[in-house]
DSSP file (Angstrom, degrees, kcal/mol; ACC not computed):
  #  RESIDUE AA STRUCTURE BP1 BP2  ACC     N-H-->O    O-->H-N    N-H-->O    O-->H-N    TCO  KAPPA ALPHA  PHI   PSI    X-CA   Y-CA   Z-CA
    1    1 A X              0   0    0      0, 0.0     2,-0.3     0, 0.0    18,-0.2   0.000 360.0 360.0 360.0 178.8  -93.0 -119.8   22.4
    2    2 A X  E     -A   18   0A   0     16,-1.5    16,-3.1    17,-0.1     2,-0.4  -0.923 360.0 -99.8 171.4 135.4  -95.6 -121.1   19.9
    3    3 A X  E     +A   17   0A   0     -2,-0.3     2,-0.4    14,-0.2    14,-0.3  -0.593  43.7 153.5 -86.8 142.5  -95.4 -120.8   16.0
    4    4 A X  E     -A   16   0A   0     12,-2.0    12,-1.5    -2,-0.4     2,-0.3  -0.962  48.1 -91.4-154.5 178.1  -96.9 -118.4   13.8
    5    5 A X  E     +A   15   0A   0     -2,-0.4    32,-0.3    10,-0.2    10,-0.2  -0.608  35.7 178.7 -96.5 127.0  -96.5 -116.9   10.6
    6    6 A X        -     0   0    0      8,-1.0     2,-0.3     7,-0.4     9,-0.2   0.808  33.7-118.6-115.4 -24.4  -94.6 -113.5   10.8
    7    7 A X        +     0   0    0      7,-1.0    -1,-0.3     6,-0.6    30,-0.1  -0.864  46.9 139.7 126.5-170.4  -94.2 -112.0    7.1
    8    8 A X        -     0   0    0     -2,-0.3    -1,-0.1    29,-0.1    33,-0.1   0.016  51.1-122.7 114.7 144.1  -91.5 -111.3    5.1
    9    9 A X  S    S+     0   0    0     33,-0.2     2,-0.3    35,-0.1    36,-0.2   0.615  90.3  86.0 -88.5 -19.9  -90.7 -111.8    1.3
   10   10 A X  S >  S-     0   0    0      1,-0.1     3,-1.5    34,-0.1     4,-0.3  -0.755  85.7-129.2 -84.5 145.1  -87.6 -113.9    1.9
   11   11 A X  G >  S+     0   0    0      1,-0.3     3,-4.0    -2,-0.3     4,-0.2   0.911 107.8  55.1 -44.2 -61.4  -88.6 -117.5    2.3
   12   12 A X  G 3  S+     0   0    0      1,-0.3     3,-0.4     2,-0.1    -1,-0.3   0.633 103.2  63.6 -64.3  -6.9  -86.7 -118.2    5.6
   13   13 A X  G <  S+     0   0    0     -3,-1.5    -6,-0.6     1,-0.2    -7,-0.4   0.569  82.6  88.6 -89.2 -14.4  -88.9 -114.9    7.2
   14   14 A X  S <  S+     0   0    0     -3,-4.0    -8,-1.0    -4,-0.3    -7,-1.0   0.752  91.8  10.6 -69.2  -7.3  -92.1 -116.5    6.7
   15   15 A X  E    S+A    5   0A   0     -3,-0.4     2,-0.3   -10,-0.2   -10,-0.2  -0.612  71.9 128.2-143.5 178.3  -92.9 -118.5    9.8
   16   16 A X  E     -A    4   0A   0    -12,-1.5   -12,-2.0    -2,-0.2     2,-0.6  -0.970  50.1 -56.5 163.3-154.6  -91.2 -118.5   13.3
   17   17 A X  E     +A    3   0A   0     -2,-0.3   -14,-0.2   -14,-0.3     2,-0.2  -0.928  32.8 177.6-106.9 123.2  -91.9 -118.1   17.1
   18   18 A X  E     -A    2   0A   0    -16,-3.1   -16,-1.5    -2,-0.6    -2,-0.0  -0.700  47.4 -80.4-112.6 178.5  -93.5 -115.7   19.0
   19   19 A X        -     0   0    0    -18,-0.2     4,-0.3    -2,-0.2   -17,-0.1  -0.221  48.6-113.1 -89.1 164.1  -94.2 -115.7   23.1
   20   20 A X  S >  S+     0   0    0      2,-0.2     3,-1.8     1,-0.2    -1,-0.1   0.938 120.0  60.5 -74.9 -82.6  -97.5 -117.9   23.9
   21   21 A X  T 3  S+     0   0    0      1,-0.3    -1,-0.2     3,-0.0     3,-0.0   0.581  89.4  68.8 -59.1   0.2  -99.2 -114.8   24.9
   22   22 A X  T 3  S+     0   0    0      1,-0.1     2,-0.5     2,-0.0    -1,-0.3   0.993  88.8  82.2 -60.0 -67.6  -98.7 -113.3   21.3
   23   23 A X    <   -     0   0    0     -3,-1.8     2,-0.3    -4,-0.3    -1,-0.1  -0.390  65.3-166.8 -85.4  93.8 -101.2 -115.9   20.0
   24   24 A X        -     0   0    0     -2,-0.5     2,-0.1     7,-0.1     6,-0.1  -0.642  24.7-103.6 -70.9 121.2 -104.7 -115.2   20.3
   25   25 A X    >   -     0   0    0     -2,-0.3     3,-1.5     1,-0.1    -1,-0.1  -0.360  42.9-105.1 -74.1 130.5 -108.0 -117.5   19.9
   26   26 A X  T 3  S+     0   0    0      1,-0.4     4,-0.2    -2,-0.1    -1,-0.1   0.373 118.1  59.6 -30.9 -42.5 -110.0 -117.0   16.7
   27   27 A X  T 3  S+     0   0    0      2,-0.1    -1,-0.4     0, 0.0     2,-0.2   0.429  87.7  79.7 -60.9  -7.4 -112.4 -115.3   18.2
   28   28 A X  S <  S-     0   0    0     -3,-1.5     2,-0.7    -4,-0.1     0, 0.0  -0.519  91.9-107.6 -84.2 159.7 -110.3 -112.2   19.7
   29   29 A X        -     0   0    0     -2,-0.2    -2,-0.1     1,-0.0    -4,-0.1  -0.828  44.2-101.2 135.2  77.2 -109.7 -109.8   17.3
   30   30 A X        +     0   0    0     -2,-0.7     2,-0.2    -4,-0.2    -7,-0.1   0.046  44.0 165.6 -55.9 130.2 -105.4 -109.9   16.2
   31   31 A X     >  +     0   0    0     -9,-0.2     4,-0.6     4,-0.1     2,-0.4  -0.752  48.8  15.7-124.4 171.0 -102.7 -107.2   17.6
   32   32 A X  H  > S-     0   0    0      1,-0.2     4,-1.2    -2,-0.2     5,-0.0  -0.579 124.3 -15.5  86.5-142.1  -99.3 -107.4   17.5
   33   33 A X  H >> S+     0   0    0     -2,-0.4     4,-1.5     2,-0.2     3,-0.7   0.976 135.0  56.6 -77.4 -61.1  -97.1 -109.6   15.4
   34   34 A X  H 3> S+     0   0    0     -3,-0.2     4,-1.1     1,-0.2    -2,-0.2   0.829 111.1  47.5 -43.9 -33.9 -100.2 -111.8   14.6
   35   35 A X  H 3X S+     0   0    0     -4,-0.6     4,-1.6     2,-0.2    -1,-0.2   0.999 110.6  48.9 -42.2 -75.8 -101.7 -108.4   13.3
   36   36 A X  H << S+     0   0    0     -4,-1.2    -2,-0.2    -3,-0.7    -1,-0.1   0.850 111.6  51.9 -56.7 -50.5  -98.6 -107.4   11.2
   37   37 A X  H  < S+     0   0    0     -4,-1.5    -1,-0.2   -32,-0.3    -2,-0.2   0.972 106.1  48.9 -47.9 -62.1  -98.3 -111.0    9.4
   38   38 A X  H  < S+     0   0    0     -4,-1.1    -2,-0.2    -5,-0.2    -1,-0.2   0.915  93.3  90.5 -75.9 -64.0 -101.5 -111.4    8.2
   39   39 A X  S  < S-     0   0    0     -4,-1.6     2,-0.1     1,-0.1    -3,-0.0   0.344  99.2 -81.7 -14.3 155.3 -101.4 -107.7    6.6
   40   40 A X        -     0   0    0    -33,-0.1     2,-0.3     1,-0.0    -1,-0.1  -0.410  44.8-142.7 -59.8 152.1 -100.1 -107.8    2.8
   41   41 A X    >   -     0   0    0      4,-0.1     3,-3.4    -2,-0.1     2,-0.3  -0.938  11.1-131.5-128.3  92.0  -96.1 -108.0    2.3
   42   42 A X  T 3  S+     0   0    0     -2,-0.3   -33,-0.2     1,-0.2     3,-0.1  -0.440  92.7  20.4 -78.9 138.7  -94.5 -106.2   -0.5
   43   43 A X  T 3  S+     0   0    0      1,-0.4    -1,-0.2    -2,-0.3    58,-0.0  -0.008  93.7 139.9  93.9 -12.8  -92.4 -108.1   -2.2
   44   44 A X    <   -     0   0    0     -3,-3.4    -1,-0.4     1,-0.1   -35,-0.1  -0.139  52.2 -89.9 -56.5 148.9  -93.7 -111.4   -1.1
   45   45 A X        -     0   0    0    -36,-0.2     2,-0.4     1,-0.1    -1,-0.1  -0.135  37.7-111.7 -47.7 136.0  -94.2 -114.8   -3.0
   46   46 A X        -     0   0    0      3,-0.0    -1,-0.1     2,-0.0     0, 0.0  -0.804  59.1 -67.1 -85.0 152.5  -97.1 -115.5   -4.5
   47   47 A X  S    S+     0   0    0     -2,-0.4     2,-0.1     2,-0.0     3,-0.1   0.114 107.8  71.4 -16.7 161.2  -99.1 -118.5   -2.6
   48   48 A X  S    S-     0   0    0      1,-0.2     2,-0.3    -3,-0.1    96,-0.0   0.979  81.1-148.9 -46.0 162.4  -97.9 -121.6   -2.6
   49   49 A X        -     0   0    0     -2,-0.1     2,-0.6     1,-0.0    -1,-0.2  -0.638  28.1 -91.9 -90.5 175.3  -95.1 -120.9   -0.2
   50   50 A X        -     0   0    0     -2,-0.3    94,-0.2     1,-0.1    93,-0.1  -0.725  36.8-157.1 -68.6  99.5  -92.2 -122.7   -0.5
   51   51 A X  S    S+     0   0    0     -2,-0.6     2,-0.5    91,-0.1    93,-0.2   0.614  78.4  41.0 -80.9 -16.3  -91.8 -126.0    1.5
   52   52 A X  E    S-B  143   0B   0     91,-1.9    91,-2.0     0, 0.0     2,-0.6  -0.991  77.9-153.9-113.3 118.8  -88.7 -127.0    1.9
   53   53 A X  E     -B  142   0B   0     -2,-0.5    89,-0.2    89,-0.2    -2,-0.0  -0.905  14.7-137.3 -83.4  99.5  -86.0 -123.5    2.9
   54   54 A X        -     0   0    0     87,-1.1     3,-0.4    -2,-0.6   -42,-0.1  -0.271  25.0-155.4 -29.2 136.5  -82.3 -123.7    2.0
   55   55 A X  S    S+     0   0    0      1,-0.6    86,-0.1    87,-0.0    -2,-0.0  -0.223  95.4  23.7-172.7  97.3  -80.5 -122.2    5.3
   56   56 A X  S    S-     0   0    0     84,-0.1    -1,-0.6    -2,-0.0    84,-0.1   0.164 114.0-116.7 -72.1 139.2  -78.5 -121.6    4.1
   57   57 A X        -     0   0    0     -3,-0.4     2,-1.2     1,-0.2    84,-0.2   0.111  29.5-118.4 -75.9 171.5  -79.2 -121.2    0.6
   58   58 A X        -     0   0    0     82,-2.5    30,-0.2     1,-0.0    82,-0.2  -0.557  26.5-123.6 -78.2  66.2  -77.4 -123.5   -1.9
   59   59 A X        +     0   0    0     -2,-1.2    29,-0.4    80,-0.1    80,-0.3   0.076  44.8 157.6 -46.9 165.1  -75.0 -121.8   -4.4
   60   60 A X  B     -C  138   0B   0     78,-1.4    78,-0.6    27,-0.1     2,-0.3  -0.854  39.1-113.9 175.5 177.2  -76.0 -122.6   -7.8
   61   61 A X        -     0   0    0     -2,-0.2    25,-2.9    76,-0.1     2,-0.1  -0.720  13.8-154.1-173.0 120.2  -75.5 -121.3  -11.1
   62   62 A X  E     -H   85   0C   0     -2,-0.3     8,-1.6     8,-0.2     2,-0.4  -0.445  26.5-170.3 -96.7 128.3  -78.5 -119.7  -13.6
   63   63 A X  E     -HI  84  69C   0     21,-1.7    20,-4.8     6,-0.3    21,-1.8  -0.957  13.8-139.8-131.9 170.1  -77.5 -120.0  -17.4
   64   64 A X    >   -     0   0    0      4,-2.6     3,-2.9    -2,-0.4    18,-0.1  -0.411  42.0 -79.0-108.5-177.6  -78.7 -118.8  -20.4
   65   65 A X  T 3  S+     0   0    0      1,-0.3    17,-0.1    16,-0.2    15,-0.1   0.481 124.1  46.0 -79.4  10.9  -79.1 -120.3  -23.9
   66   66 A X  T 3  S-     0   0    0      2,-0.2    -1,-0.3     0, 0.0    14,-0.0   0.410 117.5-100.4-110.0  10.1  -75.5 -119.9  -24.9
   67   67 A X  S <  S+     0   0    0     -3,-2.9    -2,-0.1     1,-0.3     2,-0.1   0.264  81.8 117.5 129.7 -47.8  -73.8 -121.1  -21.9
   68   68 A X  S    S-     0   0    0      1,-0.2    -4,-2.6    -5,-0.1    -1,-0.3  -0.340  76.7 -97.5-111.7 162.0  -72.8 -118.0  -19.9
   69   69 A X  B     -I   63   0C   0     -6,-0.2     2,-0.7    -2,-0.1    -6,-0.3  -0.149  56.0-105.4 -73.5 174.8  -74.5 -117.7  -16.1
   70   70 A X        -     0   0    0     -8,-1.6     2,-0.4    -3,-0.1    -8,-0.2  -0.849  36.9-149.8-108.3 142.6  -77.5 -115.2  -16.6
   71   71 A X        -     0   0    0     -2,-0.7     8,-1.0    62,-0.0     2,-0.8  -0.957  14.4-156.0-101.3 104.1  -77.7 -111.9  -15.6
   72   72 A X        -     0   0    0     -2,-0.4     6,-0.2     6,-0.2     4,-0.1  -0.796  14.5-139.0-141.6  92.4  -79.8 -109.3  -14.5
   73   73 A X    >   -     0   0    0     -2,-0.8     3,-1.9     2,-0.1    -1,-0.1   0.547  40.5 -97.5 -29.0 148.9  -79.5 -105.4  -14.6
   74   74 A X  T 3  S+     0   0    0      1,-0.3    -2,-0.0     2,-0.1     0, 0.0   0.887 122.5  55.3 -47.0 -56.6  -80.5 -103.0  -11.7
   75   75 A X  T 3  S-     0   0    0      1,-0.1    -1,-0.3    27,-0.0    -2,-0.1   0.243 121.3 -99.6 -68.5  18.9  -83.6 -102.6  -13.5
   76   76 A X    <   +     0   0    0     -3,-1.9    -1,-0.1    -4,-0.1     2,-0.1   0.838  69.3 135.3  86.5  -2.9  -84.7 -105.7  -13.9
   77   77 A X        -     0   0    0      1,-0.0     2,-0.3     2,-0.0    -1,-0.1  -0.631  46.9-116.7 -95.3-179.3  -83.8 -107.1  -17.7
   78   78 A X        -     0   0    0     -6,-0.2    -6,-0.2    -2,-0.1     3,-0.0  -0.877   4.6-143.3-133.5 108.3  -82.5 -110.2  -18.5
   79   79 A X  S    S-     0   0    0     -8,-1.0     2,-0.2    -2,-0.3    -7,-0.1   0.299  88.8 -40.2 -38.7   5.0  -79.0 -111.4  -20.2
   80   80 A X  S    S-     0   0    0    -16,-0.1     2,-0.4    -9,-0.1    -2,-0.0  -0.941  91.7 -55.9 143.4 177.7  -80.9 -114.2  -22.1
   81   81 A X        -     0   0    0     -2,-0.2     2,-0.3    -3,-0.0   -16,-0.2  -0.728  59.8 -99.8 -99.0 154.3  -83.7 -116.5  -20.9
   82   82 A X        +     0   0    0     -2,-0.4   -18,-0.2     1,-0.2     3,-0.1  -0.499  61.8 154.0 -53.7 117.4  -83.1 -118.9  -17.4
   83   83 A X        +     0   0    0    -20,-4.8    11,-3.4     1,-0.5     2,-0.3   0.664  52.2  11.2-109.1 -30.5  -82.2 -122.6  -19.3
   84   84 A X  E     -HJ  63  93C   0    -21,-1.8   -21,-1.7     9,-0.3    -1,-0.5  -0.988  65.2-154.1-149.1 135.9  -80.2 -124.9  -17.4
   85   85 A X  E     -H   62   0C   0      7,-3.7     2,-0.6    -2,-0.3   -23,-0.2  -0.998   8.3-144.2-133.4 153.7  -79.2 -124.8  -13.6
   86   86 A X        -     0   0    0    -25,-2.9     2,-0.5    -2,-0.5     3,-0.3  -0.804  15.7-177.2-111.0 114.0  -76.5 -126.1  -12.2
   87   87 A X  B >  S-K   90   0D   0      3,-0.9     3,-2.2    -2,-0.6   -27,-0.1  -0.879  77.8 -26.3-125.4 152.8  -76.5 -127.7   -8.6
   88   88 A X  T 3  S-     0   0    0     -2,-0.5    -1,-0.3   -29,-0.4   -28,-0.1   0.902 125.0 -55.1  21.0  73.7  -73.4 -129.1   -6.8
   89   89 A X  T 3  S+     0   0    0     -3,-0.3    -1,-0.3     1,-0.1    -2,-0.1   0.285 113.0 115.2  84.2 -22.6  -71.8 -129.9  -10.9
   90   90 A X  B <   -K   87   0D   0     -3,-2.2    -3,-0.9    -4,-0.0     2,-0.2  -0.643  64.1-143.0-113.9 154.0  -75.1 -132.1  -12.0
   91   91 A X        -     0   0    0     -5,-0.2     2,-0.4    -2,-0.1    -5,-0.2  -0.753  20.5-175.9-110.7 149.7  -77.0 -129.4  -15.4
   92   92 A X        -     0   0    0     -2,-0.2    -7,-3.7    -7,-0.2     2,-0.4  -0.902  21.0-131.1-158.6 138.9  -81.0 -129.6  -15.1
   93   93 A X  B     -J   84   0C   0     -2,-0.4    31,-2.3    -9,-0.2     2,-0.4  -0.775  12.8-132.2-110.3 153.5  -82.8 -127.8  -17.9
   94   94 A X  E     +D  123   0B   0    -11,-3.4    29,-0.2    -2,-0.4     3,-0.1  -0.782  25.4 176.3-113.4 133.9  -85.5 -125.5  -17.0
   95   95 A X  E     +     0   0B   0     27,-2.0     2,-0.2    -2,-0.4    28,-0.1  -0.061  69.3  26.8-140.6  14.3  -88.5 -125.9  -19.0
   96   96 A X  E     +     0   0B   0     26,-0.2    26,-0.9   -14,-0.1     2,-0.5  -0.715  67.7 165.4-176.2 129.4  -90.8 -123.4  -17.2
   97   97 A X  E     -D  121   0B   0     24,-0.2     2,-0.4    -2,-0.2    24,-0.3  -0.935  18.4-157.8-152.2 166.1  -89.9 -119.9  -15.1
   98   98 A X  E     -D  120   0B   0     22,-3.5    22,-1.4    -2,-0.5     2,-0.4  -0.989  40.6 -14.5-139.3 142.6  -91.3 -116.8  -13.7
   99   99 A X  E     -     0   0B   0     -2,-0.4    20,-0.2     1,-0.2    -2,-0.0  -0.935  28.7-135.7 123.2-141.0  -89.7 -113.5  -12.7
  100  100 A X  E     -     0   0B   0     18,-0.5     2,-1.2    -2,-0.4    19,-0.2   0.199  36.7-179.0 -69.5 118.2  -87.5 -111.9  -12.2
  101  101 A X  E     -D  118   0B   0     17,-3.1    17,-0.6    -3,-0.3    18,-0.1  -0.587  23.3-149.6 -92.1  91.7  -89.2 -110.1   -8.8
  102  102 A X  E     -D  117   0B   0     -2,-1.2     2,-0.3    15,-0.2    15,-0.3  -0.384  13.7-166.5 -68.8 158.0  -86.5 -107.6   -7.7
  103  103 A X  E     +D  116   0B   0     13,-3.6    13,-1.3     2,-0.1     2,-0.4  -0.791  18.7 178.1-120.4 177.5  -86.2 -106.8   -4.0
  104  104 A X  E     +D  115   0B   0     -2,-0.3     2,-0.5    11,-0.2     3,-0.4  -0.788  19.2 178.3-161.9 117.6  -84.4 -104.2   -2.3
  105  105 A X  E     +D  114   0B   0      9,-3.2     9,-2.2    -2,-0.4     4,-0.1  -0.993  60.0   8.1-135.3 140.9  -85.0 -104.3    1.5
  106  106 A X  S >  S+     0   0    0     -2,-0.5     3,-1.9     7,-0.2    -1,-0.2   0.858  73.1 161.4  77.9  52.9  -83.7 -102.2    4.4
  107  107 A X  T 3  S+     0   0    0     -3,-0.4     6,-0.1     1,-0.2     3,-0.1   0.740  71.7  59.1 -89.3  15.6  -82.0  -99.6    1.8
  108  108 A X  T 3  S+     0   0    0      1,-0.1     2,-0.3     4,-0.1    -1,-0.2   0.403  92.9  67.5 -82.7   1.9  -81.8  -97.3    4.3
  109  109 A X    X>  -     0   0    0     -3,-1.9     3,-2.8    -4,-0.1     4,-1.8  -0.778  67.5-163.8-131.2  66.1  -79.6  -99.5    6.7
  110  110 A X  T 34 S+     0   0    0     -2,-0.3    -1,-0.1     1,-0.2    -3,-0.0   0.726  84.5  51.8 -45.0 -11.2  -76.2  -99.7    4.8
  111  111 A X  T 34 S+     0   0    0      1,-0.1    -1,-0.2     3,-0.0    -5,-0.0   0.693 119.4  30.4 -86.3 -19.5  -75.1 -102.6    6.9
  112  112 A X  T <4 S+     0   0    0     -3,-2.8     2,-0.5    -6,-0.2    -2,-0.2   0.077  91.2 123.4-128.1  26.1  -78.0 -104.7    6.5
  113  113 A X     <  +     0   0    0     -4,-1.8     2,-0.6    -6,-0.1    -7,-0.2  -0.395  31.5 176.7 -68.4 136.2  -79.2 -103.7    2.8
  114  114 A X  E     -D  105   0B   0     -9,-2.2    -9,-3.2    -2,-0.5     2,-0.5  -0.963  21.3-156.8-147.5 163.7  -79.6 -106.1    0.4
  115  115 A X  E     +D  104   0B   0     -2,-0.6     2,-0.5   -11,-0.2    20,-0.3  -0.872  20.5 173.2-119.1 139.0  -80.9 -106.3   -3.5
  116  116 A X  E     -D  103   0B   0    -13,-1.3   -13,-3.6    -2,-0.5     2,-0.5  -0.945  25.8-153.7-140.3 152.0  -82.2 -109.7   -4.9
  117  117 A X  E     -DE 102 133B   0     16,-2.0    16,-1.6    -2,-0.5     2,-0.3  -0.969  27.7-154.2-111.3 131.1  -83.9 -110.5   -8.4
  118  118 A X  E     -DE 101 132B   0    -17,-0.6   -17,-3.1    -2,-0.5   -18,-0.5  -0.883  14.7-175.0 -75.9 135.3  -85.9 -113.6   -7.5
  119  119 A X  E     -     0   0B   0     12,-4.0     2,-0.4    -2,-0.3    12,-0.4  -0.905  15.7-150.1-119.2 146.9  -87.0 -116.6  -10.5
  120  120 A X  E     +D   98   0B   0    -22,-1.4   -22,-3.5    -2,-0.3     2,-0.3  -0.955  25.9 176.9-106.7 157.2  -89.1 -119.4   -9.9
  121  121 A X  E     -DF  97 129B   0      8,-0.5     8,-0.8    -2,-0.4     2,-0.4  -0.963  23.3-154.3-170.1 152.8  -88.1 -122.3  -12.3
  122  122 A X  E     - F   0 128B   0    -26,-0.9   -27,-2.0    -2,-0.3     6,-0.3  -0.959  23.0-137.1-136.2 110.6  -89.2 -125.6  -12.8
  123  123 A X  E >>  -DF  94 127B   0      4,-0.6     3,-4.5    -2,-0.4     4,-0.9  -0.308  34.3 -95.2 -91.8 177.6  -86.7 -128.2  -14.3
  124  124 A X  T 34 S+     0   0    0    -31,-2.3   -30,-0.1     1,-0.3    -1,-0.1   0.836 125.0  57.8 -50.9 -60.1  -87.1 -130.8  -16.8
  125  125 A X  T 34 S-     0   0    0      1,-0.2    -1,-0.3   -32,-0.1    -2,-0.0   0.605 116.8-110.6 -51.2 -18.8  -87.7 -133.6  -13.6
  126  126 A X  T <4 S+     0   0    0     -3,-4.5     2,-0.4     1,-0.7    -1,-0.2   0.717  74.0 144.4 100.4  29.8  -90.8 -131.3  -12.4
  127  127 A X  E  <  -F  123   0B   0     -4,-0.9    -1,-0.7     2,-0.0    -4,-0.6  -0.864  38.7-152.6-100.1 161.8  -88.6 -130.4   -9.2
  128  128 A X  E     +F  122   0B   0     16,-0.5     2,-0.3    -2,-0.4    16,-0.3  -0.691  18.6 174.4 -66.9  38.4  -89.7 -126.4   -8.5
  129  129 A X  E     -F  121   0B   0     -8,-0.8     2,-0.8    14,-0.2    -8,-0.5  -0.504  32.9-133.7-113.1 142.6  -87.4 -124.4   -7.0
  130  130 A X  E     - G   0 142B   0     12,-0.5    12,-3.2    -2,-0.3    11,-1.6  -0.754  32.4-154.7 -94.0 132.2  -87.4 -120.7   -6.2
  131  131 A X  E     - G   0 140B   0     -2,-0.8   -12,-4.0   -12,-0.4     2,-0.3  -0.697   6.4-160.9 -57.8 118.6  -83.7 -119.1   -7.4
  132  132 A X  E     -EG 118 139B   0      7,-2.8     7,-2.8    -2,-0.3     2,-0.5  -0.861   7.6-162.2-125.6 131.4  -81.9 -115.8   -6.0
  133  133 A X  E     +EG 117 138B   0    -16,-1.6   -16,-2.0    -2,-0.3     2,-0.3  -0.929  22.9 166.9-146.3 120.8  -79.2 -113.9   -7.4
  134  134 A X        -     0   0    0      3,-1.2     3,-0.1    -2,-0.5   -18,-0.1  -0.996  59.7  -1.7-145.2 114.0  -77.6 -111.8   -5.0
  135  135 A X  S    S-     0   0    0     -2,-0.3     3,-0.1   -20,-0.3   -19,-0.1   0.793 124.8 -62.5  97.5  -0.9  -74.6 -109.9   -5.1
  136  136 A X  S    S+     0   0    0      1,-0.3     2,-0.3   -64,-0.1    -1,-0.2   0.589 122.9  89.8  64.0  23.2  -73.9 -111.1   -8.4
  137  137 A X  S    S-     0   0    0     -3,-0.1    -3,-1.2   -76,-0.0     2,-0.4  -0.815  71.4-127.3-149.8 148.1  -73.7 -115.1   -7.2
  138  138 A X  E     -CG  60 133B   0    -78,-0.6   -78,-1.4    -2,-0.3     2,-0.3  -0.961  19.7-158.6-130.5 150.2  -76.9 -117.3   -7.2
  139  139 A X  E     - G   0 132B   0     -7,-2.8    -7,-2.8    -2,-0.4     2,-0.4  -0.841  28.7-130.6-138.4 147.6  -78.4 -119.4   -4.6
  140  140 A X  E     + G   0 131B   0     -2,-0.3   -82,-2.5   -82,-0.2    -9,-0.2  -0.849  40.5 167.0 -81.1 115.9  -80.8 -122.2   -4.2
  141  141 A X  E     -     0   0B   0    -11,-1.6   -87,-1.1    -2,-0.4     2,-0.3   0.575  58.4 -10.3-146.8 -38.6  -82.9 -120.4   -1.5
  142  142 A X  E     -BG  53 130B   0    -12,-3.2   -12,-0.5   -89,-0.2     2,-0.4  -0.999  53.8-141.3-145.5 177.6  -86.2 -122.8   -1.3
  143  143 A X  E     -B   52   0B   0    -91,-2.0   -91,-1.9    -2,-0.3     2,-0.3  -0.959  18.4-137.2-115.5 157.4  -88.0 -125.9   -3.3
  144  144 A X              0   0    0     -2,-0.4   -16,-0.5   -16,-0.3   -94,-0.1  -0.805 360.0 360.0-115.5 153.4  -91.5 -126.0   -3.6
  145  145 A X              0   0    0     -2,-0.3    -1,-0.1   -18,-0.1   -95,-0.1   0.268 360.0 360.0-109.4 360.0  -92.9 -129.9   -2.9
């Protein structure tokens, strides 16, 4: 096995291993998985990826400017703006953010559907980290370095 980049919009999908013979030399022309990666990914992050991946991701907990955790409608508004998150107890105020970028992936597979609103947000200390709420609960899911 041998690493390459396979696709995916969830952080932990982007990279992995495929068989040796998957991986072709620059000059060949890519088929296969190496094909399917390189192709656009809807729903994906924009560039940079993320460097460091939660796996599992972190629980956490997204507030808004009064207090209460923040929230975010099947369609995609917003209970309030992202202000402060809170990881393991310690409050870091968020001083820059992006999103929310819903997903909905596999909704044809009621056992393995899931829906996520994705944020990036960047707290007061200049740490980066991209934030998932799923399920109604939010998760620490990567940091960017």
């Amino acid at each position: 096995l041998g690493p390459a980049r396979r696709g995916g919009p969830p952080p932990a999908e982007l990279g992995g291993l495929v068989p040796r013979r998957a991986v072709y030399p620059r000059h060949h022309r890519p088929r296969g998985p190496i094909a399917r990666a390189a192709a656009p990914w809807p729903g994906a992050l924009p560039a940079p990826s993320p460097t460091v991946v939660h796996e599992p991701p972190l629980p956490i907990e997204v507030h808004d400017g009064g207090g209460d955790v923040l929230r975010v409608s099947g369609r995609g508004q917003l209970s309030g703006a992202p202000e402060a998150v809170l990881v393991a107890g310690r409050r870091h105020q968020v001083v820059a953010w992006a999103g929310p970028w819903p997903v909905d992936e596999r909704w044809w597979d009621p056992r393995r559907h899931r829906r996520q609103a994705r944020f990036q947000v960047v707290t007061e200390a200049g740490a980066a980290h991209l934030v998932v709420l799923e399920g109604g609960r939010w998760w620490l899911a990567a940091t960017y370095d």
